[in-house]
N, C-alpha and C positions, 0 to 999 in steps of 0.2 A: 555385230561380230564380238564387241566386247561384251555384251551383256553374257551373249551366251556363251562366251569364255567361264566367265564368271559363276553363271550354271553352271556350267560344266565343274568346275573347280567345288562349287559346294557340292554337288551327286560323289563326288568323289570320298569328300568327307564324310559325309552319310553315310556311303558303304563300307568307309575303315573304319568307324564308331560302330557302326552294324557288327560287322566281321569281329572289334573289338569283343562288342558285349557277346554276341554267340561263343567265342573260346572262356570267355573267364563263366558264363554262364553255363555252358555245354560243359565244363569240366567239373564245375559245381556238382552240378544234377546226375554226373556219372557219380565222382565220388558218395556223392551223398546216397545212389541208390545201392554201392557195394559198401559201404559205410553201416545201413540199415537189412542188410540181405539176411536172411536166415542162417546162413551158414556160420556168420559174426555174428550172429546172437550169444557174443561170449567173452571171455577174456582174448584180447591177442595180444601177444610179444610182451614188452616189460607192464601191460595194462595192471597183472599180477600183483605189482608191487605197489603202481601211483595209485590206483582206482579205491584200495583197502584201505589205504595212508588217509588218503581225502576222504572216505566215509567213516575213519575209527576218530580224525579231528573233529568234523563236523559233530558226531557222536558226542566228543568230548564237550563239545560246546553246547549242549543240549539242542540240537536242530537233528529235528527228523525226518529222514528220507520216506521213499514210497517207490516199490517198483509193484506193477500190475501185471499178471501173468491174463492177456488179453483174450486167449483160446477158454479159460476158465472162469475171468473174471473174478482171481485171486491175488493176495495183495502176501508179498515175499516177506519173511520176517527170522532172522538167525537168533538165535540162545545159545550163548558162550557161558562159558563157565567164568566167575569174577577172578578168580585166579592168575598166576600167573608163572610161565615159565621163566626162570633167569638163570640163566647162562654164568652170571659172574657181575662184575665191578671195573669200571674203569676211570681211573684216576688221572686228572688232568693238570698239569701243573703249569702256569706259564706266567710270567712276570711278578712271581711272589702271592700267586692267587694261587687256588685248589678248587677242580671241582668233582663231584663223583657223582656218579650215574649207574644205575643196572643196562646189564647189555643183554638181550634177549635171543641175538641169532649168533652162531658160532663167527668169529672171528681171528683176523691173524693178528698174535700178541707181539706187534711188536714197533716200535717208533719209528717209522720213517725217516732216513738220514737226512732230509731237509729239515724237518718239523725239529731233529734235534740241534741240528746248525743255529735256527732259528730261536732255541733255548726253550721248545714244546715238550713235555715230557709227559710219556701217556704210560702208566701203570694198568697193567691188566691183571684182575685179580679171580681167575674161574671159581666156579663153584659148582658143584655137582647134588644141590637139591631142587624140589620141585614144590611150587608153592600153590597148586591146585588142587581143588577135591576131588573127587572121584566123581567122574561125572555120568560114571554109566550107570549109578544109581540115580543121579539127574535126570537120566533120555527116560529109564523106567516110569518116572512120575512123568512126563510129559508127554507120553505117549496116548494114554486114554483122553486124554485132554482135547490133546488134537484129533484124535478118531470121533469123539463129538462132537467138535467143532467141525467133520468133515473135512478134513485137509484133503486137497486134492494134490500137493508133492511132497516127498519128504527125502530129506538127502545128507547124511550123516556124514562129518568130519572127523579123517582119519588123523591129521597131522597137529589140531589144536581139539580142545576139548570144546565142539560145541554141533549143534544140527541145524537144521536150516526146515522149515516148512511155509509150503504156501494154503493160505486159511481164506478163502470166499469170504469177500469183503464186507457181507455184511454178519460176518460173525468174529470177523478180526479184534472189535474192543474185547465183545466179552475172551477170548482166548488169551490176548494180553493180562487183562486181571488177573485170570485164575493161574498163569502161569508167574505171573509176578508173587503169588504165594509161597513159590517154591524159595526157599534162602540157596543161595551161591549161584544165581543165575544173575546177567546182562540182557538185557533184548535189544536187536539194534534192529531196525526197518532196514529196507532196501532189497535190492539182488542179492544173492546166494556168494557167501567168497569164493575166492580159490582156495582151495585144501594147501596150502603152506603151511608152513611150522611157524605158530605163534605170530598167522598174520594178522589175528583180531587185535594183536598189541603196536605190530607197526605204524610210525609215522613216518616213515622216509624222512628221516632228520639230514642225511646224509646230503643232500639237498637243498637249497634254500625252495622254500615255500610258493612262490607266486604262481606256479605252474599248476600245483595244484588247488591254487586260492580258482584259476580259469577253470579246471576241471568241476571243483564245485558247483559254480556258477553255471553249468551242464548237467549235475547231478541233481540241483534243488526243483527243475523242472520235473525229473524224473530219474530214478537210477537208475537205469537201465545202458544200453552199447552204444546205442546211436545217443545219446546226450551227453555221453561220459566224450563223445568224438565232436558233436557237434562245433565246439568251440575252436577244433583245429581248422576242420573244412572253412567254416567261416572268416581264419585267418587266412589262409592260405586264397582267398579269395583278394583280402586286402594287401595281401605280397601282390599280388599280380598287379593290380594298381597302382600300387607303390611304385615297383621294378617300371612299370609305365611310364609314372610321371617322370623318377627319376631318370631316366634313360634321355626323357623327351630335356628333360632340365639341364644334359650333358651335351645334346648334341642338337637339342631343335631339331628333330627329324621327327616324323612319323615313323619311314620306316626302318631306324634304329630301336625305337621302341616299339615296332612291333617283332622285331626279332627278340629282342630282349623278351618282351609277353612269351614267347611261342616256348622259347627256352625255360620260364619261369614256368608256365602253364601246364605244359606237358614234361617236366620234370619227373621223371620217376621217383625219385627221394623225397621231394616236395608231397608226393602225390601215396606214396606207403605211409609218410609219417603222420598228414592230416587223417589219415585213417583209423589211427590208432591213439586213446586217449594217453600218452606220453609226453614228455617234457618239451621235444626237440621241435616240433613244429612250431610251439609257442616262443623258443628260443629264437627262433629264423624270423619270425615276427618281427619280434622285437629289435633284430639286429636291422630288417630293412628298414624298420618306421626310423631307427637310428642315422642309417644310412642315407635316406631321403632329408632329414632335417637337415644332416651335417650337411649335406650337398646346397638345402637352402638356406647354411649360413642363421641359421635358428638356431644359436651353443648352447642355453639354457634347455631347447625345449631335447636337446640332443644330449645333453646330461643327464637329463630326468630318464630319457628311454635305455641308455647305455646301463641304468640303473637297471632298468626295469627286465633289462635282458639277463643280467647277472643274476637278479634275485630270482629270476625261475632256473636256474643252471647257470654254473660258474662259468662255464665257458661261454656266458655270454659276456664275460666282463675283457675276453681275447682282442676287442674291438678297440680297447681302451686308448692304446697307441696313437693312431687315428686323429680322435678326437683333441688329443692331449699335442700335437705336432698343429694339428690345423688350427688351434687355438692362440696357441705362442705363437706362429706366423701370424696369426690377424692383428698382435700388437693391440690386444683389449686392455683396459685398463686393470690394475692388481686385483681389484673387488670385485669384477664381471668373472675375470679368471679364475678366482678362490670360487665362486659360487658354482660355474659350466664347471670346473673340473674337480673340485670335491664335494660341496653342501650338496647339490640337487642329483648327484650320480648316489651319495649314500644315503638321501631323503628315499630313493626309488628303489632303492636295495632294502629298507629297511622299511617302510610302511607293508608291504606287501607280507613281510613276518609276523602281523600283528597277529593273523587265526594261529598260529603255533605256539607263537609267546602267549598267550593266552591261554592254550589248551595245556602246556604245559609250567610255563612258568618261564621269565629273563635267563635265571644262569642255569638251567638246565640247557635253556635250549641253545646260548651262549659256547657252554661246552660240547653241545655235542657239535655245534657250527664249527669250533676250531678243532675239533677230533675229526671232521668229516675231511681235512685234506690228509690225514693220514690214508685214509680206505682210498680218497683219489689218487695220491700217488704213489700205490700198492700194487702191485698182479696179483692179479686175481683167481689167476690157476689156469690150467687151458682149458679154450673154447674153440668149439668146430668152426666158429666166426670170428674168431678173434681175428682184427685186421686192422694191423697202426698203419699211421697215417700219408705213407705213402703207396700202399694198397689201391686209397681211395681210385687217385689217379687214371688207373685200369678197370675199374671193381672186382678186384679178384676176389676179394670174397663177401659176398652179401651176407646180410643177418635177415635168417627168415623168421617175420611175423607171425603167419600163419600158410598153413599148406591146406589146398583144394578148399575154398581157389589159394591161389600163390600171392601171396604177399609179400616182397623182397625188399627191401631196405639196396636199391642200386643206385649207387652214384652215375651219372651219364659222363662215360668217359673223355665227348666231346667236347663237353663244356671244362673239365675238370686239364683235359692234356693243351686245349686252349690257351686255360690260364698261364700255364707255363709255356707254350710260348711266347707268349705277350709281353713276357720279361724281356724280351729280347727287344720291341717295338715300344715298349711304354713309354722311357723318358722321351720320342719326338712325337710321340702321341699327346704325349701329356702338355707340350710348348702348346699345341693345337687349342686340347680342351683339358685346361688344369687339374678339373673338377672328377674327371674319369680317375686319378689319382685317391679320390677317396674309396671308391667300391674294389679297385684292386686294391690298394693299402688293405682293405679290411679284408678282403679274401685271405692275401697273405700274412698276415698281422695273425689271424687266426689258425692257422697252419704252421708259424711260427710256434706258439706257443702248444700247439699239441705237441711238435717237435718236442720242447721245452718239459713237458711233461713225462714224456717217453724218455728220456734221459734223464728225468729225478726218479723214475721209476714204477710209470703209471703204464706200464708196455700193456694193459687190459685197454684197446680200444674196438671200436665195433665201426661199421661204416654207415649206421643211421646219426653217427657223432657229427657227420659231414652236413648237414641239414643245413644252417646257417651260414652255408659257402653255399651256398644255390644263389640266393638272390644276386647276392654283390658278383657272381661268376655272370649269369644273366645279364647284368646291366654293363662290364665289362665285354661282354661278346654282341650284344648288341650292338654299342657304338663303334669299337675296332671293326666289326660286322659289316656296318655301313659306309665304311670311311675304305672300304676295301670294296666294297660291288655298292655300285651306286644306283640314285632310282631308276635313272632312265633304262638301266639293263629290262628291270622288272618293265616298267612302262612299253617298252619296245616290243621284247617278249608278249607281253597280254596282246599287243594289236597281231605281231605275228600270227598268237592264239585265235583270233579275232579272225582274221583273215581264212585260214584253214577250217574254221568251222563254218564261214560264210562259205566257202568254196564245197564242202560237203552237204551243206543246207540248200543249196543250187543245183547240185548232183541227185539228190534223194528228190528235190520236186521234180526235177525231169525225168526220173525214171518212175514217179507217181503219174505224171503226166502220161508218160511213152502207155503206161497199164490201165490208166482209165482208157485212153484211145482202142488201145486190144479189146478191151472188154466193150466198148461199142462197135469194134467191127464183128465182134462174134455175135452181135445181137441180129444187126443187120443184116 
């Protein structure tokens, strides 16, 4: 009786590791088939902006992309003009240093009342010349070139000075040569841009780097849609893990952490943002790989990621609190503390800058780094999605990525109205299990400081900013989850289950029974 207790108890396991892997794998293989569908054979939502940034650095750095147009078997290639538009000059002054910069896209001239608090002084100085040549005398000479070489696309850009063709791969060297004879052209490999104004000059400085350091690392296999996303879906895989263990790490349950999966998995926000080659997915990574460490009491390796969250987006550095509270309570000694809470948080903030300080240079990219909290906490003018941060809450207004199919940027209201009441149960939840104290703390810790921002005057917020409150909301509804409907509900339930299908499985063979019988008396 006991062995086969014991059977019993491992079949069980088997089929929640089973169950396990079908959700994280099942959700994989969707996303990954809408991820790569025809219809996203293109830019979606802010892709516009990171996708260009990450191929004009890579560019800079002499590494050359390749996208293959596979119906044709041609290989994409842009010719921009070397030129450049500049907009003006911006002057940055802060602790008796100066730095100045050309600014390329229109901007609002004016310092941010924090940034001046803090003694930042930003000089805008416009200018209204153009430092490009005429490039329509350009496309003239490039055009026979390519009618020789057979181009099988070609596709003109209206908003920077440059074209785009694709050239059947094995005539691509010779086309590069003869068009590298033309003076005032660039050639850059790759997918075709967005038509934006002076996007072949963007780096998304505004920024820190790391997010697009991942996106590369998507792009060197191929430029193309599904590799520029690749690297989200395959995070978003490792959230769910994550959200797993850690769940399992708070409350010892399975099924705490399989609620927390279910919630993390089938996340709508979770599930638009890995779609799309953007910041935010990467962001929400980083804050659970963060969130998982802090929970296992790993401060070092929880500094390094706290880093690593901020250097792809600033607001990965919202979590900060957290770390910095559960630190000082462990009573580490001064030296462990200086390392988990500054060296190794700005070692991970700062390695991950190294393709931009590179492509650019230390104090350019320095200045535009401390110019870049003016633009964050700026309005940004209206948007039909604009939606600060307590929007999220409800999802009153989504940010659409893309239309037909529909891609929404939607927070799950469940998880999100949840978390606030939980306020209400936390401190004797928390007497229970301490540790649940970290994935709310960083929920709220991060909603704090969007607050924080909306009152310095960054009222430009969108609801795919809510990304990196997924996990730590997951792993807080999991275990409140579990400590409120316990197993035996489900366990009792499934035999109920159990029972009612046996009783209809007894029903259907007797009346298969009663109809063979009929049909031998009709014989007879």
């Amino acid at each position: 009786m006991k062995f086969s207790g014991i059977k019993m108890m491992g079949m069980k396991k088997k089929l929640y590791f089973a169950l396990v892997a079908l959700i994280i794998l099942g959700t994989f293989w969707y996303s990954y088939e809408k991820a790569s569908s025809t219809e996203l054979h293109d830019y979606i939502g802010d892709e516009v902006w990171y996708i260009p940034a990450a191929r004009n650095v890579l560019h800079r750095l002499g590494i050359e992309l390749h996208y293959v147009n596979k119906t044709t078997n041609s290989e994409g290639i842009n010719i921009i003009s070397t030129g450049t538009i500049i907009k003006g000059y911006v002057k940055v002054s802060v602790l008796g240093f100066e730095f100045e910069r050309p600014y390329t896209r229109n901007v609002n001239p004016q310092t941010p009342p924090l940034l001046s608090k803090l003694g930042i002084k930003l000089d805008f100085i416009p200018l209204n010349r153009t430092q490009a040549s005429d490039f329509d005398q350009i496309k003239f000479k490039i055009e026979p070139i390519a009618r020789k070489y057979n181009y099988t696309y070609y596709k003109p850009y209206s908003n920077f000075p440059g074209v785009y063709y694709e050239i059947p791969k094995e005539n691509i060297e010779s086309f590069i040569e003869e068009v590298k004879k033309i003076d005032g052209v660039d050639i850059v490999k790759g997918f075709r841009y967005p038509d934006k104004e002076n996007i072949q000059n963007y780096l998304n400085t505004e920024h820190p780097f790391l997010g697009k350091d991942i996106i590369m690392l998507g792009m060197l296999i191929e430029d193309k849609p599904i590799f520029w996303r690749l690297p989200g879906l395959i995070e978003h895989v490792i959230i769910n893990i994550l959200v797993l263990l850690a769940t399992y790490r708070i409350a010892r349950s399975y099924l705490a952490s399989f609620i927390a999966l279910v919630f993390s998995a089938f996340d709508p926000l979770l599930y638009a943002t890995s779609l799309t080659g953007m910041l935010d997915i990467h962001v929400a990574f980083f804050t659970t790989l963060f969130m998982y460490l802090l929970i296992s009491e790993k401060y070092n390796s929880s500094g390094i990621s706290i880093g690593l969250a901020a250097a792809t987006k600033l607001n990965g550095a919202f979590s900060y609190p957290i770390i910095l509270i559960k630190t000082l309570k462990s009573k580490i000694e001064l030296k462990k503390l200086f390392t988990s809470l500054f060296l190794l948080p700005v070692t991970g903030f700062l390695i991950p800058q190294i393709p931009i300080i590179a492509s650019i240079g230390f104090f350019p990219w320095l200045s535009d780094f401390i110019g870049s909290f003016g633009w964050h906490l700026s309005y940004k003018g209206s948007h039909p999605a604009n939606s600060p941060f307590w929007e999220w809450f409800i999802s009153l207004r989504p940010f659409a990525f893309h239309y037909n199919p529909d891609i929404f940027a939607v927070t799950d209201p469940i998880l999100m109205l949840s978390m606030a009441v939980f306020i209400f149960a936390i401190p004797y939840a928390a007497i229970r299990r301490k540790k649940l104290l970290i994935p709310f703390g960083i929920f709220w810790s991060t909603i704090a400081f969007y607050g924080l921002q909306w009152l310095l005057g960054g009222k430009t917020q969108f609801s795919f900013y809510a990304t990196p409150l997924v996990p730590a909301g997951a792993v807080t509804l999991g275990v409140m989850a579990y400590d409120i409907i316990k197993w035996e509900y489900f366990e009792n339930s499934l035999r109920i289950y159990w029972e009612w299908i046996k009783e209809i499985l007894i029903w259907l063979w007797d009346k298969i029974g009663s109809f063979r019988t009929f049909l031998r008396n009709l014989r007879g």
